[in-house]
N, C-alpha and C positions, 0 to 999 in steps of 0.2 A: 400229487407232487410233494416229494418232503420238505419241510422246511429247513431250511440251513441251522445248525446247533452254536449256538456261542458259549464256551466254556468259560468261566470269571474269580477267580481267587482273590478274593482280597477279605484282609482282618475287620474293614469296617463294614458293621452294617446298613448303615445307610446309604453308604455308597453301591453294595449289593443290590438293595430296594432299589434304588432309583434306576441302574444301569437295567437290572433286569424287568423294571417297567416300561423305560423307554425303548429299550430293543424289543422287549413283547409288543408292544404299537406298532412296532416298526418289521412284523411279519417273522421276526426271528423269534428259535426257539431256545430256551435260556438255562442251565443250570450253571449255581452259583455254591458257591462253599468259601468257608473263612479259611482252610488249610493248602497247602502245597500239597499235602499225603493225597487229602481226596480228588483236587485236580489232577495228581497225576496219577491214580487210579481210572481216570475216565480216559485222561490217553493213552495208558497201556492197553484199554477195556477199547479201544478203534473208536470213541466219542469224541462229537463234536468238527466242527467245521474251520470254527478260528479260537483263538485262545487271549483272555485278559487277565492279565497278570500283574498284583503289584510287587513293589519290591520286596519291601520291609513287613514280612508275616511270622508270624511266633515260630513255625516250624522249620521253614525255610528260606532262605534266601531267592528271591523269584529271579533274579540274573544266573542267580546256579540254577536251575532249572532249564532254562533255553535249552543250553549245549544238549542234555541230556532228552527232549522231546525232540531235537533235531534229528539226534540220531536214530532214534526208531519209525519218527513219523516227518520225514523232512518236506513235504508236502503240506503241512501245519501250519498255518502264520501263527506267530504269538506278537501280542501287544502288550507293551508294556507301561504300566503308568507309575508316577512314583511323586512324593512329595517332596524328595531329596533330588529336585528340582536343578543341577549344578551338571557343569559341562560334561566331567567324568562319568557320571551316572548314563547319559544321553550317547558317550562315546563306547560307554560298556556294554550299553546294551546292542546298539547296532552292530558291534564286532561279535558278541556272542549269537547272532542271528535273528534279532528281535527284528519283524516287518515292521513297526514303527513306534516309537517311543511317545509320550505321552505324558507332561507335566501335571503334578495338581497344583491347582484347579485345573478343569478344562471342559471347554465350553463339548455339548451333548451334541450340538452339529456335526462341530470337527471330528468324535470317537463316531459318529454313525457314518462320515464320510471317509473315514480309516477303515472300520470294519467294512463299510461297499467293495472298496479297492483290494480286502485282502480276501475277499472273496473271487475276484475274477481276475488278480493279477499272480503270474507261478511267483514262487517264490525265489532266492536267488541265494547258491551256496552260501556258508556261514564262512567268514574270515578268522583269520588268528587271532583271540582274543587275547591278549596280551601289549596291548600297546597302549592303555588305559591302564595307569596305577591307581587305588582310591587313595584319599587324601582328605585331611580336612577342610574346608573352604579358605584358610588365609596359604593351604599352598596351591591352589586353582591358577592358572593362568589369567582367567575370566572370572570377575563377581555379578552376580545380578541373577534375580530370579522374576524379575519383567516377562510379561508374554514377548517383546523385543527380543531379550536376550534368549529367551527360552529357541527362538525361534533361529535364532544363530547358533547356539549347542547344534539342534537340530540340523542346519547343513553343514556343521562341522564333522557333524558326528558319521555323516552318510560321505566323505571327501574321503574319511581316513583311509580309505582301500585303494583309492585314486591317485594319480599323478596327474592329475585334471590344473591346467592354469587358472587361478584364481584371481580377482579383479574385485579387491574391498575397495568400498567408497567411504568416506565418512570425513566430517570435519577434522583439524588441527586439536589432537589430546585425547580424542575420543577412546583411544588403543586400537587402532589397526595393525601395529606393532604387535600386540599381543595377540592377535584374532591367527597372524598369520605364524608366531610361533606356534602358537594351539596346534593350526594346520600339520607342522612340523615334526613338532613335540609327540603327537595322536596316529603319528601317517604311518605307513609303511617304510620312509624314510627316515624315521627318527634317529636311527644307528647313524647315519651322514651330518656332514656339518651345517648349521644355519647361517648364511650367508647374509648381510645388509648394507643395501648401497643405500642413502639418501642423495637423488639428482639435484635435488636444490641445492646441497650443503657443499659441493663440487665443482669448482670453475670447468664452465665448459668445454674449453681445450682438453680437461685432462679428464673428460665422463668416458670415450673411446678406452683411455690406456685405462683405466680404474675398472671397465668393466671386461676388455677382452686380453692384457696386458697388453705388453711391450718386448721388446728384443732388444737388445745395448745399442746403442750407435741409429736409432730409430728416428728419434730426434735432438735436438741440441738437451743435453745435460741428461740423457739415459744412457748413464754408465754401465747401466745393469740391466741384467732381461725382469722384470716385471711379472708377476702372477698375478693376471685378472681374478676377477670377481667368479666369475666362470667355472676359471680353473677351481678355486678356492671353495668351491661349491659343490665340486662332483662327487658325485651318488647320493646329495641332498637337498637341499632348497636353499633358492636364492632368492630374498626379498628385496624387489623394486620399489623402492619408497619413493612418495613422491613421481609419478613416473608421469605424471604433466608435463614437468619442468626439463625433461629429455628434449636438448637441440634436436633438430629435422639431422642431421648428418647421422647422429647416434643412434638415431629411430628406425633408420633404413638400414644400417647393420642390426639393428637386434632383429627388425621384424625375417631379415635373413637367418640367423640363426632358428627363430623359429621355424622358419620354412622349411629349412636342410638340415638342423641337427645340428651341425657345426658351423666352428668359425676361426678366424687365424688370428695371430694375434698382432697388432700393430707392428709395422714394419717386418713381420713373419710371410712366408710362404707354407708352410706345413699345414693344413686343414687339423683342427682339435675338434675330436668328438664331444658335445654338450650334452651332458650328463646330470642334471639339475631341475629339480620341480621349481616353477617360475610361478612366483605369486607378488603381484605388482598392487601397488596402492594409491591413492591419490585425493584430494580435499578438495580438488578440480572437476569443472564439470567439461569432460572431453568430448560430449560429442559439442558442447560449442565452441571447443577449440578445433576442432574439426572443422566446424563451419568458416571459421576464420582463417583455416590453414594452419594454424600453428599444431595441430597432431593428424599423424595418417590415418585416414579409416580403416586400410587393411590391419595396419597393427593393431588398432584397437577393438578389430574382432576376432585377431588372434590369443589377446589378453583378455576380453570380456567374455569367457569360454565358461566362468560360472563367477554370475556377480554377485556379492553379497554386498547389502547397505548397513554401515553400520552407524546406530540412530549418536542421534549426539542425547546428551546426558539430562537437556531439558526436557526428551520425550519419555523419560524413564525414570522420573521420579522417586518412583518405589523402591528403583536400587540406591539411590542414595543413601540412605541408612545403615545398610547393609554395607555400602563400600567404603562409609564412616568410621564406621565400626572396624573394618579391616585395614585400614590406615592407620588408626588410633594403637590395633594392636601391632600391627607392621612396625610402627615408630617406638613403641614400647621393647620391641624384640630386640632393634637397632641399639637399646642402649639409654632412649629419650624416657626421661618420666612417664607413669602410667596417667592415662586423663579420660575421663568421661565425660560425654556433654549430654549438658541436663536436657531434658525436653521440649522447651522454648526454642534452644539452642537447634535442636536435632529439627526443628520445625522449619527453623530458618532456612535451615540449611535446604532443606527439599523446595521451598518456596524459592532462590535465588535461579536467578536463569543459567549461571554458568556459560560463560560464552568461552572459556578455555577448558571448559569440559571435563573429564576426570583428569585429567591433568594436572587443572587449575586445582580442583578439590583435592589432590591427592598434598600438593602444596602445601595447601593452608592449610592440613589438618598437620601434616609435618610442622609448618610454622607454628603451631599453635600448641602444639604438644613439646615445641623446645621451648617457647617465651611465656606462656600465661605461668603463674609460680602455682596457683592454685589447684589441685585436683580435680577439680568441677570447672568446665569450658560454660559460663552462661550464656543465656542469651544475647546479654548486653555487652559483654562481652567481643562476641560475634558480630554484633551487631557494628560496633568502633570498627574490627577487621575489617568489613565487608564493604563498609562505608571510606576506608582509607585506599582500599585496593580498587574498586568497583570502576572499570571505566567510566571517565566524566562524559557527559552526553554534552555534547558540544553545540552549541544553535545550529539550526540547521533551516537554508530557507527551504519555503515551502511554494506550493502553487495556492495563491487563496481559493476560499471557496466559501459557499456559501451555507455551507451543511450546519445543520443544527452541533452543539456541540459533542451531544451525547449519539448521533449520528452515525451507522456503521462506516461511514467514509473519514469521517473524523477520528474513531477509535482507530482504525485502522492506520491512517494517516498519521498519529502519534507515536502508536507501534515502530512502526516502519523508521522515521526520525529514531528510535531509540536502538531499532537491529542495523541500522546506518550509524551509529557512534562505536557501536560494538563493534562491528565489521571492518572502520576506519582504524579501532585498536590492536584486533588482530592480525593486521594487512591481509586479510581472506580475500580470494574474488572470486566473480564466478559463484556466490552461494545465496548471494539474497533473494532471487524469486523463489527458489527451492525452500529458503526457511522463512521467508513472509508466509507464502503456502500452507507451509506445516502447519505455522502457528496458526491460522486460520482451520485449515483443515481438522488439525485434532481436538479441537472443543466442539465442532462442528457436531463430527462425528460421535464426540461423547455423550454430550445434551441430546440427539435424535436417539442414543440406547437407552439413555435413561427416562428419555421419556417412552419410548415402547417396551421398557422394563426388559431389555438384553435381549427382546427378539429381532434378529437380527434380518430377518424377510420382511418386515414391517417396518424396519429400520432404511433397509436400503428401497424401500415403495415410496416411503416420506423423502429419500434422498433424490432418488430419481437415479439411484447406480445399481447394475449389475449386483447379484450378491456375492458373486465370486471375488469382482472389484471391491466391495464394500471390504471382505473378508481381509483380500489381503494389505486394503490400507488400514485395519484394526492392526493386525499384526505389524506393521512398518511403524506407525506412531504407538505401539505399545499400549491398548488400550484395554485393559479390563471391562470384561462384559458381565453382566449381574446372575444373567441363567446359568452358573458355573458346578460344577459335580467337584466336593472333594473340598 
């Protein structure tokens, strides 16, 4: 029996060494080279079974490369990995016909349970590569280079060929605004207009005519026929913001519209074709408003047709920096003085919990870059800010008990008092077992890798979960793992 051949391009050596040591363990047979020239020498030459490709190589460019092995060998998966880690890189590659994209770092599990799949799954024609422009990272829709976020490129990037409904979840500030322009901006509908209703911001009387119009004489003071949101939408995407806060009256015409396609518009008889990618969002957690009655389930598995969670800003750390830095120059572009903050500064800033999320941060780095005079943001500096702005934590009774102080029922119990003053500041509901959770969950989870040094089947034996579970709550809390290539 032959063994299956993996072909590997990449400029660094030691990422050559390792990829072709662990795929040699792993039954495959391996050549590797630092050129584009010589790997596509070996698939014109009918080599090889699957393809690893990085981006950025002296000779060529490895995204120019796809298109052109597609066409001779379209039965080829290629993979592609790249350090230039950013949503665009992630959307170029899947529309040029990459089987699946691949951040660096990235853990050797995940590239040997990509190359399984592209071994026994066909492959699936290549899309118009053209709906991905490159760009530097302060014109990105999306900042972050998080395994979290890496992992949101990821199903952004595989949507863009789709008119597939979309259902972001994620706290107040987070960007799901942004997540679902991306969708937009990247899709096959990018030529159509962006459409955005927020339900909250909307007295409910008037969410009906706002989303389907009106016709004159409809109701008292429609002098005029009205173009819904609908209308105002078609051959593009219309974003559902907020779509919790949708009365039960308004939820049984949309979930109609989705049913048939059309809908009429208040006080109208004429049936309008719905012409419109629907991609809805919400900070709420709907199936227990389901529980309660207050949302329908059929609607909400009409909309939850591909969910993505998008993590709030405490689970991703790492981008902080990064999204500092691109605020700082955003507000310098604007017109605001240039400002850097020193490294105390930049330290703080990743230590703070953010409970209004890039949002909040994107704020106070705008505040800061108009009021401080100085060109250097200090520590102490930040530290006044943080300390003026910071919700006060308000007493809060509690149930006594009897636990030692230092006691995980106590620590916890303290916690929870302080994401109970934060939650009281941002009137959120519906989020506190999900982010008490987390917070427990993600150190959980970090401490058990680092103590089995990022192996992650040792990892989820000490846990007592599934590793596939294990897997995908690394990826939801964004958690970097130690055994990492690249």
């Amino acid at each position: 029996m032959t063994l299956p051949t993996i072909l590997i391009a990449d400029d660094d050596r030691s990422i050559r060494t390792v990829l072709t040591q662990a795929l040699g363990r792993s039954g495959y047979q391996v050549r590797a080279s630092a050129s584009a020239a010589t790997l596509w020498r070996w698939v014109e030459d009918g080599e090889g079974d699957v393809v690893i490709t990085d981006v950025i190589m002296p000779d060529e460019n490895g995204l120019d490369l796809i298109p052109r092995i597609r066409r001779i060998r379209p039965e080829l998966p290629v993979i592609v990995m790249s350090a230039q880690s950013t949503l665009t890189t992630a959307v170029q590659a899947t529309q040029r016909g990459a089987f699946d994209y691949l951040p660096k770092p990235f853990d050797l599990g995940d590239l040997l349970a990509v190359v399984d799949r592209a071994l026994k799954q066909p492959i699936a024609p290549a899309s118009t590569p053209d709906a991905a422009k490159p760009g530097p990272d302060d014109a990105l829709p999306l900042i972050g280079r998080s395994p979290a976020m890496q992992e949101i490129y990821r199903i952004i990037a595989r949507l863009t060929t789709t008119d597939l409904t979309v259902m972001i979840n994620g706290e107040s500030g987070a960007g799901k605004e942004l997540v679902a322009r991306a969708l937009h901006d990247y899709g096959r509908r990018r030529q159509g207009p962006f459409v955005a209703i927020n339900m909250a911001a909307i007295p409910r009387e008037l969410i009906e005519s706002e989303l389907f119009g009106h016709e004159r004489g409809a109701f008292t003071g429609a002098t005029n026929r009205h173009v819904g949101r609908f209308e105002q939408a078609n051959g593009g995407t219309l974003f559902l913001d907020e779509i919790g806060d949708m009365p039960p009256e308004a939820q049984t015409r949309l979930l109609r519209v989705l049913q048939e396609g059309e809908f009429t518009t208040v006080g109208g008889r004429q049936p309008i074709r719905a012409n419109a990618r629907i991609v809805a969002a919400t900070h709420r957690d709907l199936r227990a408003l389901i529980r309660t009655g207050q949302f329908r389930e059929d609607l909400f598995y009409r909309l939850n047709v591909v969910p993505i969670r998008l993590p709030p800003l405490r689970e991703r750390p790492d981008d902080i920096p990064v999204l500092a830095q691109h605020f700082l120059n955003k507000a310098q572009s604007e017109g605001l003085p240039a400002k850097t903050l020193d490294p105390g500064a930049m330290a703080l800033l990743s230590a703070y919990r953010w409970p209004g999320n890039v949002r909040e941060l994107e704020n106070l780095i705008r505040r800061l870059a108009a009021l401080v005079p100085q060109p250097v943001i200090t520590e102490a500096v930040l530290a006044e800010e943080l300390a003026d702005y910071a919700p006060a934590e308000e007493p809060v009774e509690t149930v006594s008990t009897n636990d030692e102080p230092d006691s995980m029922a106590a620590v916890v119990e303290r916690h929870v008092n302080r994401l109970l003053a934060a939650i009281r500041e941002s009137g959120e509901e519906g989020v506190l077992y999900e982010r008490a959770l987390a917070e427990l969950e993600r150190p959980l989870i970090r401490m058990t890798l680092a103590e089995t040094r990022g192996n992650q089947i040792r990892a989820a034996a000490l846990l007592g979960l599934n590793r596939n579970t294990l897997r995908k709550k690394i990826r939801e809390h964004g958690i970097g793992v130690q055994r990492r290539v690249g």
